[in-house]
Legacy VTK file of the C-alpha trace (Angstrom):
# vtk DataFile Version 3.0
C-alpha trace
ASCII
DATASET POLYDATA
POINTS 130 float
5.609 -63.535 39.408
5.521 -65.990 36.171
8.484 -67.792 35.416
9.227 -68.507 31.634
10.711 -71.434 30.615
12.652 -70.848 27.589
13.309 -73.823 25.215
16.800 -75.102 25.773
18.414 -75.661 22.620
21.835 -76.320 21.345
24.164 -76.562 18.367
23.831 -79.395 15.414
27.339 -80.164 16.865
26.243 -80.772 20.392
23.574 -82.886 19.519
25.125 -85.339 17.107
28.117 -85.552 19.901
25.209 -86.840 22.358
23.628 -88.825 19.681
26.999 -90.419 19.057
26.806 -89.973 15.221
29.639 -87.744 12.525
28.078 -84.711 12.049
29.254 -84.557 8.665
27.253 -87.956 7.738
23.695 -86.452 9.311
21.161 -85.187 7.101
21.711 -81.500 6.071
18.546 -80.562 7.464
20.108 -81.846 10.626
23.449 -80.002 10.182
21.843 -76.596 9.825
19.383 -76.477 12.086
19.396 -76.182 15.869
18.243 -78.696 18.393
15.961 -78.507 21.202
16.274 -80.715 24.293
12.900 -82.313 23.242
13.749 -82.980 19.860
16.961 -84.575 21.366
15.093 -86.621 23.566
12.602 -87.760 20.666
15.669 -89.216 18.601
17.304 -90.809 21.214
13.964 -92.375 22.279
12.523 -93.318 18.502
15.635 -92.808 16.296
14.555 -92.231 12.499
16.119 -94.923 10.112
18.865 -92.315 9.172
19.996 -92.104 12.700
19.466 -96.149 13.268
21.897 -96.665 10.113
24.342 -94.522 10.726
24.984 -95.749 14.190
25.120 -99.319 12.685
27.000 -98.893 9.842
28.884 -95.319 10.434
31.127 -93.461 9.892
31.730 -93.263 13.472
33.039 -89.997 15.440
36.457 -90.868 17.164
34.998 -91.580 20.410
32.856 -94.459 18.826
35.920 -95.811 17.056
37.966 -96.095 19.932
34.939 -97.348 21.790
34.597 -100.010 19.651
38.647 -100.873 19.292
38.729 -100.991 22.715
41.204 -98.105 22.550
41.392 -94.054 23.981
41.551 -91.636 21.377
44.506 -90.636 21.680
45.437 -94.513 21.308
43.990 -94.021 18.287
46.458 -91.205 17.026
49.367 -92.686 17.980
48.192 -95.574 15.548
47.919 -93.109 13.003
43.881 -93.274 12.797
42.648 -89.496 12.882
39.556 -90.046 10.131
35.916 -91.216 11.354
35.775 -95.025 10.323
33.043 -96.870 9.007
31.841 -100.200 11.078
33.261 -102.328 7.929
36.397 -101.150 9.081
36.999 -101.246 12.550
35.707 -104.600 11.952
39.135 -105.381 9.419
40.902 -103.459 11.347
39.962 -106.088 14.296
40.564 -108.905 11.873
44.271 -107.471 11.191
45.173 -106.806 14.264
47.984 -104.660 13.736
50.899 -104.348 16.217
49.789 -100.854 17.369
46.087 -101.924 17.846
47.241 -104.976 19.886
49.474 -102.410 21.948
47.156 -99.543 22.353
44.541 -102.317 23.835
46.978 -103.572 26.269
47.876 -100.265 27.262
43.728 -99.419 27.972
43.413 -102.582 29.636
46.977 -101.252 32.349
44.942 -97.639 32.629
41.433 -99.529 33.476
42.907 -102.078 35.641
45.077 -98.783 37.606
42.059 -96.686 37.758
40.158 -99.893 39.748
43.085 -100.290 41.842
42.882 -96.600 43.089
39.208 -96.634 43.279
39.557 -99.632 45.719
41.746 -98.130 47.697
39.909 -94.921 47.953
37.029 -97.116 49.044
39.230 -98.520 51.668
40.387 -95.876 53.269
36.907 -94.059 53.390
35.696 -97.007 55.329
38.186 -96.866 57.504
37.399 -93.327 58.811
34.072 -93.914 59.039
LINES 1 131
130 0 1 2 3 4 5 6 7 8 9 10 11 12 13 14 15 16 17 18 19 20 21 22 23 24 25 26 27 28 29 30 31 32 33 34 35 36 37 38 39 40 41 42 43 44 45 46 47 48 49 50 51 52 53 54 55 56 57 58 59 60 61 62 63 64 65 66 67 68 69 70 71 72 73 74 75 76 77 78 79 80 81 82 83 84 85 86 87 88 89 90 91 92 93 94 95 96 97 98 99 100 101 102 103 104 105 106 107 108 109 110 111 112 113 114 115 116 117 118 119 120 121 122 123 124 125 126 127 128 129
């Protein structure tokens, strides 16, 4: 009995989520085609110049942005920031430093510091009934 291995593809969507790129800013080409897992794996590996510059210089999906603001996304609506944003701007936005931003970064730094906390304590107690 031959198996056949079928080539795993997926949506434009999918792949520029992995990729961490805005769909809307890839090639058209790109948009309207689908993806295989190789292909995937070839622009992750050797990204083409288009992919290189728009992960330098954006726009950026949400998750990038709030990535790079050291921010969640939904930190990021409550500032009132629900459009991609280019590097050029989370970098003013860094320079401005508005009240929310400053907030929003304390409040990630609380939920990271919490979710160690718990971790460690897991950890603790696994040892302990071991």
């Amino acid at each position: 009995m031959k198996s056949h291995q079928t080539t795993q593809t997926m949506k434009p969507a999918t792949a520029a989520k992995k990729l961490g790129v805005y769909l809307p800013a890839t090639p058209a080409e790109f948009q309207e085609g689908v993806v295989t897992r190789a292909e995937l794996n070839e622009l992750q590996a050797n990204p083409p110049e288009w992919l290189r510059e728009l992960r330098r210089t954006g726009p950026h999906p949400r998750p990038v942005v709030a990535a790079k603001l050291g921010v969640s996304i939904a930190g990021l609506a409550r500032g009132g920031v629900t459009e991609p944003l280019t590097t050029e701007q989370i970098d003013a936005l860094k320079e401005e430093g508005p009240e929310w931003l400053e907030k929003e970064r304390a409040t990630q730094a609380d939920v990271r510091k919490e979710a160690a906390r718990i971790k460690e304590k897991k950890d603790a107690e696994r040892a302990q009934s071991s």
